[in-house]
C-alpha positions in Angstrom: 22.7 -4.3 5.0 19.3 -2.7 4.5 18.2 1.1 4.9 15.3 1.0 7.9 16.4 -2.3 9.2 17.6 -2.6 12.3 20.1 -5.5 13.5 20.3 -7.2 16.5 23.5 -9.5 17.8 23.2 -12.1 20.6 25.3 -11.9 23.5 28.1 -14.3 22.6 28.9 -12.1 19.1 30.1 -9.2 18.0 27.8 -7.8 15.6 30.5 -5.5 13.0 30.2 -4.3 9.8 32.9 -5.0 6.8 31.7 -5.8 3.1 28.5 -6.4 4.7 27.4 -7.2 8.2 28.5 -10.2 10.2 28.6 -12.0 13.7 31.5 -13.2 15.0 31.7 -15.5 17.5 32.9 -14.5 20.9 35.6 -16.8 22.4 35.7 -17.6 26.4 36.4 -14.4 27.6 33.5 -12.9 25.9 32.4 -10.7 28.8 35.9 -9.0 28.9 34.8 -7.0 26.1 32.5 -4.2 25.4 30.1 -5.2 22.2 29.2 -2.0 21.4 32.5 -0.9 21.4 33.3 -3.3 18.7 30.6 -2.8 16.4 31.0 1.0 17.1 34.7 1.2 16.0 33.4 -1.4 12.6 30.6 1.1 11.8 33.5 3.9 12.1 35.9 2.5 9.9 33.5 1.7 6.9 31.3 4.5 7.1 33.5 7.3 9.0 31.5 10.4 8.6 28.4 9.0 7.3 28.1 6.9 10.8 25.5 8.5 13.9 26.5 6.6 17.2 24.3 6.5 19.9 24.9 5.4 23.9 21.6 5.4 26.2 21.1 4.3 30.0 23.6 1.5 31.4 26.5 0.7 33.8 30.6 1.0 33.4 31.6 2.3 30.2 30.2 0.3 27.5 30.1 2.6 23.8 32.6 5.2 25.0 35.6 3.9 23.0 33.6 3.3 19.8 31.8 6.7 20.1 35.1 8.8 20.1 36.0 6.4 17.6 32.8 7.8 15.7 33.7 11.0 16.3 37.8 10.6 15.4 36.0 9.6 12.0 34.1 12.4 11.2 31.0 11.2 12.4 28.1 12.1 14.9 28.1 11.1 18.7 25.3 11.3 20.7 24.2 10.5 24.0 21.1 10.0 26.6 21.1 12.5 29.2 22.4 11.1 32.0 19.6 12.9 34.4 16.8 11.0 32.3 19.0 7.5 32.3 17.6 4.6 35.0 21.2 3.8 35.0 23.6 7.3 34.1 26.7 5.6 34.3 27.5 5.1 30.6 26.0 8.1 29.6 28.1 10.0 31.9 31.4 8.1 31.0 30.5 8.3 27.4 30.2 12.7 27.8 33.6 12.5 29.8 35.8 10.1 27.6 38.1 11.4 24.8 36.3 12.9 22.2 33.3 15.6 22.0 29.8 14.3 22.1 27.5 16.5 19.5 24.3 16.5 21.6 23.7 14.6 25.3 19.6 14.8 25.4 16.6 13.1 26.1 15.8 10.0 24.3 12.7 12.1 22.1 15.2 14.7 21.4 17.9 12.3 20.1 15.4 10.5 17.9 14.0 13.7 16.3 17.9 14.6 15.8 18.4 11.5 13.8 15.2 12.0 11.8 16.6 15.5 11.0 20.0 14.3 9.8 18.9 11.4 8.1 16.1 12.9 6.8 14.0 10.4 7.3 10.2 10.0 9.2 9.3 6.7 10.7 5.4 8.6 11.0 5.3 8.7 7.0 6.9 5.2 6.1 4.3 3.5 8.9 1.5 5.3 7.1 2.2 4.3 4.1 2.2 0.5 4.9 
C-alpha cells in the first residue's frame, strides 16, 4: 500500500487488506455480502487504532458492521449526515448500529476532520506538483 493513494475494487471482489492489499474474488453469491463491510473489518484487524472508517449516502446497511468493527478496534468512525445524504439510509443505519460513531457531519466537515487527524493537506501536496 501507498500513503495518498487511494484503491478502488470492482464489484465482484472484496478489496482487504493483510500483508498488503489484495482482491479476492467473489464467488456466486457475491451480492449476499456487503463489500465494505469486508474490507472495513480487514482494515480493522491490521491497523486497529490507526484505521479512520468512513460511510456516506446509500441504501440498507452497507459499512455498519465494519465501522463498529473500526470502532471495537480503537479506531475512528465517521459518518455523512444523513439530512445531507441523496440516499440517508446507510448513514442512518450506520449512527444506530452497535458501536458509537465519533462525528455524523457533512461531507466538507468529514474531510477537514480527516485532514486534521492525519495531518495531512491535499491543497499543499497539489501545489507542489
Amino acid at each position: 500500500m501507498h500513503r495518498g493513494a487511494c484503491y478502488i475494487g470492482e464489484p465482484s471482489q472484496h478489496l482487504m487488506v493483510g500483508a498488503g492489499l489484495h482482491a479476492d474474488l467473489l464467488p456466486d453469491h457475491r451480492y449476499t455480502t456487503r463489500n465494505i463491510d469486508q474490507l472495513f473489518i480487514s482494515l480493522a484487524r491490521h491497523y486497529g487504532p490507526r484505521t479512520i472508517g468512513v460511510v456516506l449516502s446509500g441504501q440498507l446497511d452497507d459499512g455498519t458492521r465494519g465501522l463498529a468493527a473500526i470502532k471495537r478496534a480503537g479506531g475512528i468512525a465517521m459518518v455523512q449526515s444523513p439530512k445531507e445524504a441523496a440516499y440517508p439510509d446507510t448513514p442512518r443505519n450506520a449512527i444506530k448500529y452497535d458501536g458509537a460513531v465519533d462525528l455524523v457531519a457533512p461531507i466538507p466537515d468529514l474531510a477537514e476532520e480527516i485532514i486534521r487527524l492525519t495531518g495531512t493537506n491535499p491543497n499543499k501536496r497539489l501545489a507542489s506538483r
